[in-house]
SEPAMAR-550728 format. One record per atom (N, C-alpha, C): residue in one letter; x, y, z. Coordinates in steps of 0.05 Angstrom, whole numbers, plus 5000, padded with zeros to 4 digits. Each point is the difference from the previous one (the first is absolute). Layout:
// SEPAMAR-550728
AXYZ ...
***
This chain:
// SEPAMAR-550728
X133907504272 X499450284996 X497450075014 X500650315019 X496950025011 X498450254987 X497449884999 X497550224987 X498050115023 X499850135000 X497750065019 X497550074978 X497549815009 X497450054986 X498850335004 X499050054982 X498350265002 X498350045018 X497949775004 X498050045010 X500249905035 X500949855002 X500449885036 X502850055009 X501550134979 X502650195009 X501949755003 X500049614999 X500949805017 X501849984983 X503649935012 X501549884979 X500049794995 X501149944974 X499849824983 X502749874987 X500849765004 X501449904984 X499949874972 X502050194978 X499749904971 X502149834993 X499749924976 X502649774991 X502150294984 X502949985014 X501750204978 X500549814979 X499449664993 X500349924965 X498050144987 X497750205008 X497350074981 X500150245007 X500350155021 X499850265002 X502050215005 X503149854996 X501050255002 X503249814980 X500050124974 X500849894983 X500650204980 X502949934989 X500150234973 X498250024980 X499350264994 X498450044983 X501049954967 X499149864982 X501849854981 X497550164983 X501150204980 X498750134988 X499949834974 X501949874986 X500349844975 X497949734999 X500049875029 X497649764997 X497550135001 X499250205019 X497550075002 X499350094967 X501650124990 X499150054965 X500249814993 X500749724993 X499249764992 X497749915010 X499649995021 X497549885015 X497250134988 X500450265002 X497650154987 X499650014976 X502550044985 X499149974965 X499749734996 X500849735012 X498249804998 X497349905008 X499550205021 X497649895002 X498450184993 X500050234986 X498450074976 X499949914979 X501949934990 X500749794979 X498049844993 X499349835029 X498449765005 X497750105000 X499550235004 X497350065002 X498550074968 X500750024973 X500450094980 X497649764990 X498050064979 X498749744996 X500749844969 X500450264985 X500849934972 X498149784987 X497950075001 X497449934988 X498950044969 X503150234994 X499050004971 X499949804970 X498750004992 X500749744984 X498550064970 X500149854977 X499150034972 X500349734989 X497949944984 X499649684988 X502150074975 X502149764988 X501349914981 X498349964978 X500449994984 X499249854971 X498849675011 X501749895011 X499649705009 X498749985024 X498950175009 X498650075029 X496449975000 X500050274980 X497850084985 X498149714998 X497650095005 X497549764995 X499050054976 X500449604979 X498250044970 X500849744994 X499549954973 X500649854994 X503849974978 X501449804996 X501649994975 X499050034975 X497950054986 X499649874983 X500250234986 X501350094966 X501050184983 X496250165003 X500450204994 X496250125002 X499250024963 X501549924985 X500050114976 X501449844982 X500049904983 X502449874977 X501750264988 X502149864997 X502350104993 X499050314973 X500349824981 X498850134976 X497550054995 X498950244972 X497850034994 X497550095019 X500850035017 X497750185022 X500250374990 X501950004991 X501350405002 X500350105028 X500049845019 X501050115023 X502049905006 X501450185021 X502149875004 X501449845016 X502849904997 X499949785014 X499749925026 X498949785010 X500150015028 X499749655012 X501449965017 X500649785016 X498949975025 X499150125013 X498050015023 X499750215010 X497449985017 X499150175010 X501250175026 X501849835011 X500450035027 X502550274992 X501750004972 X501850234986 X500050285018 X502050045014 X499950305015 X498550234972 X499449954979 X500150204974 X495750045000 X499449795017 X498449994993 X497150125042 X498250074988 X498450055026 X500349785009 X500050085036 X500149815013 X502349744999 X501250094989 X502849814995 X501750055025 X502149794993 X501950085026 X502150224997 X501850055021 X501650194999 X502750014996 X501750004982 X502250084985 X502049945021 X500450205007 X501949935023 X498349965033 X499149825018 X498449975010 X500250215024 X500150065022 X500450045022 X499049755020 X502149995018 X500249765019 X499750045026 X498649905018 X500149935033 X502749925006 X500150175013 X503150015022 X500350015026 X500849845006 X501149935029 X502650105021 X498050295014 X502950125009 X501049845026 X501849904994 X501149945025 X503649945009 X499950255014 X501950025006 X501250025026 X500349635008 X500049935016 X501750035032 X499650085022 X502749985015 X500449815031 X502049835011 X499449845013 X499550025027 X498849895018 X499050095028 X502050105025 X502349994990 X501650105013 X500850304997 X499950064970 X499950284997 X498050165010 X497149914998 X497850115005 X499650025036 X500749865009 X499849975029 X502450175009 X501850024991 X501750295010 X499750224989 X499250074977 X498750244998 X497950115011 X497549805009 X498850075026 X500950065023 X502649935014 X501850015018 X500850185003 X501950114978 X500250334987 X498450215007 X498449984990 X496750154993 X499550045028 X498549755020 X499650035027 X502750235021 X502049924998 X502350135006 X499650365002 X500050014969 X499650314992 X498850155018 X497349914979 X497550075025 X500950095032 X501149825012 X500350065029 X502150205012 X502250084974 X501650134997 X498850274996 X498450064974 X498650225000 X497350035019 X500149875025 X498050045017 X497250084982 X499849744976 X497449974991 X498749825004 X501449775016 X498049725017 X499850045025 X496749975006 X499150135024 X499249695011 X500549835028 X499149755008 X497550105017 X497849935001 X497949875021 X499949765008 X497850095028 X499549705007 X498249824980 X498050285004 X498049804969 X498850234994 X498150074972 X499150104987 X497650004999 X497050015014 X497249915008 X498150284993 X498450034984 X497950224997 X497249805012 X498950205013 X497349875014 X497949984991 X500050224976 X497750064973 X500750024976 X498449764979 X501850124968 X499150254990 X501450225014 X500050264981 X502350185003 X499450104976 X502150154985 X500850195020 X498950125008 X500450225020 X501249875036 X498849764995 X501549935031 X503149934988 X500849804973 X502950055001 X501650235003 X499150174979 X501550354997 X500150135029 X497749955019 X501550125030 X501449865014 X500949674989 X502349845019 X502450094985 X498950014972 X504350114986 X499450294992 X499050195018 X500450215003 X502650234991 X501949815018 X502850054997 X501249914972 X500149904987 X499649944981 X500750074971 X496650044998 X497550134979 X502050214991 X500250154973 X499249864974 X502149794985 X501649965015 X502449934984 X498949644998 X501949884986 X498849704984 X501149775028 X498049915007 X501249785026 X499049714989 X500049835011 X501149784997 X499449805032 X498449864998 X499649875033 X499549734987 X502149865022 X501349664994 X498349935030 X498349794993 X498749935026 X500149584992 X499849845016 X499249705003 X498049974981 X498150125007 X496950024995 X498150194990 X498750004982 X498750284991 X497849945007 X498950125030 X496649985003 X498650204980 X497749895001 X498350164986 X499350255002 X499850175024 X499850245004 X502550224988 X503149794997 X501650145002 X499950104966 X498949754986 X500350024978 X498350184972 X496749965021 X497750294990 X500750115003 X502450115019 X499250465011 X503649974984 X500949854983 X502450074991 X499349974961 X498649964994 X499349844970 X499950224990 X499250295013 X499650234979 X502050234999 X501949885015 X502450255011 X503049814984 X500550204974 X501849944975 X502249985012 X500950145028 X502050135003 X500749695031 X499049815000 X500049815029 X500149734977 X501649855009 X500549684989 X500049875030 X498649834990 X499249805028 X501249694992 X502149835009 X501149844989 X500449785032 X499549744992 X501149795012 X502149954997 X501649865022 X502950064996 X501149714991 X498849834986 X499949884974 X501050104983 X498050214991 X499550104969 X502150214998 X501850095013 X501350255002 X501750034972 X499950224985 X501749994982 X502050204997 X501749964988 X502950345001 X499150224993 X497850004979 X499450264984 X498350135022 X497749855020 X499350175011 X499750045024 X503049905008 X501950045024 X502050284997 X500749974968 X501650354994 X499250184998 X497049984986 X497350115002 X500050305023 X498749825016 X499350085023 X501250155009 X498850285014 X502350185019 X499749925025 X498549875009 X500249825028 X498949765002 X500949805014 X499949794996 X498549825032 X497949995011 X499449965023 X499149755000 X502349825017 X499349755006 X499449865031 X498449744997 X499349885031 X502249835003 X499349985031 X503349785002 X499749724993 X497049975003 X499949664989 X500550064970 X499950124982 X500950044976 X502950004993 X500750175021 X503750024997 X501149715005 X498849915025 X501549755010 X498549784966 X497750004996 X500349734977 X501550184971 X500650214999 X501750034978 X503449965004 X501449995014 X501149885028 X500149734992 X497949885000 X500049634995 X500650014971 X498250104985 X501049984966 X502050124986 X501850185010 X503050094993 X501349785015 X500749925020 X501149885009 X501949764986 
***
């Protein structure tokens, strides 16, 4: 399949197993509700009766005190006691295998190029980290939510992008579905395409 880059106008050869592929609407909704899923921390939690820090020992004899009865301290009935029915740490995970996930990126990439929302460069380079030198290179752009897949994130690229809500700056490692659908445009380098290219493969 041929692309012509944006910026040096040069064509380009893509893989049609990753970029030009049915769009499988049923995995991509698996892929994403799992990997929000995964992202879930479920940190909530509450000490048991048997959890609770003290000692066993009865605080009181049975009879003849006029209070009433009690068996330990640690008793949900009592301060600082444990909790009745506890609440527990939970582990979302709802797992899916690398084959699904690697063609729903396949998918995903596909779309994109279908709705002429993946734009290829040669490479992606700001000369100063500021904010104002990115916004006059994605000019064209601006305001809508983009998305730039590069090898490498130099430093410059990454100051003049840290304060603009609306720009995700991603190694093409780290790439994930949610904010690959995200995005209303999607502008990638070709050394990025070609090693994502190696890891679908």
């Amino acid at each position: 399949m041929e692309i012509v880059t944006a910026d040096t106008k040069t064509i380009i050869m893509v893989s049609d197993a990753i970029f030009n592929r049915i769009y499988n609407k049923i995995l991509i909704h698996q892929v994403i509700g799992s990997y929000r899923t995964i992202g879930r921390q479920g940190t909530k939690a509450q000490k048991t009766k048997a959890q609770v820090k003290g000692s066993g020992k009865k605080p009181w004899k049975q009879k003849g005190t006029g209070k009433a009865r009690a068996g330990s301290t640690q008793s949900p009935i009592w301060r600082s006691g444990g909790v009745t029915f506890a609440a527990k740490n939970k582990i979302y995970n709802n797992k899916i295998n690398k084959k699904m996930y690697r063609n729903a990126l396949k998918s995903i990439f596909s779309e994109l190029i279908r709705t002429k929302r993946l734009i290829f460069v040669e490479n992606f380079i700001i000369d100063q980290p500021k904010t104002k030198v990115l916004i006059k290179k994605l000019k064209n752009y601006l305001p809508k939510k983009i998305m730039i897949i590069t090898t490498f994130i130099d430093k410059n690229l990454f100051l003049a992008s840290r304060n603009l809500p609306n720009i995700v700056i991603k190694n093409s490692i780290n790439i994930n579905p949610i904010d690959l659908i995200n995005a209303n445009k999607v502008i990638i380098t070709v050394n990025a395409m070609k090693h994502i290219e190696e890891i679908l493969t």
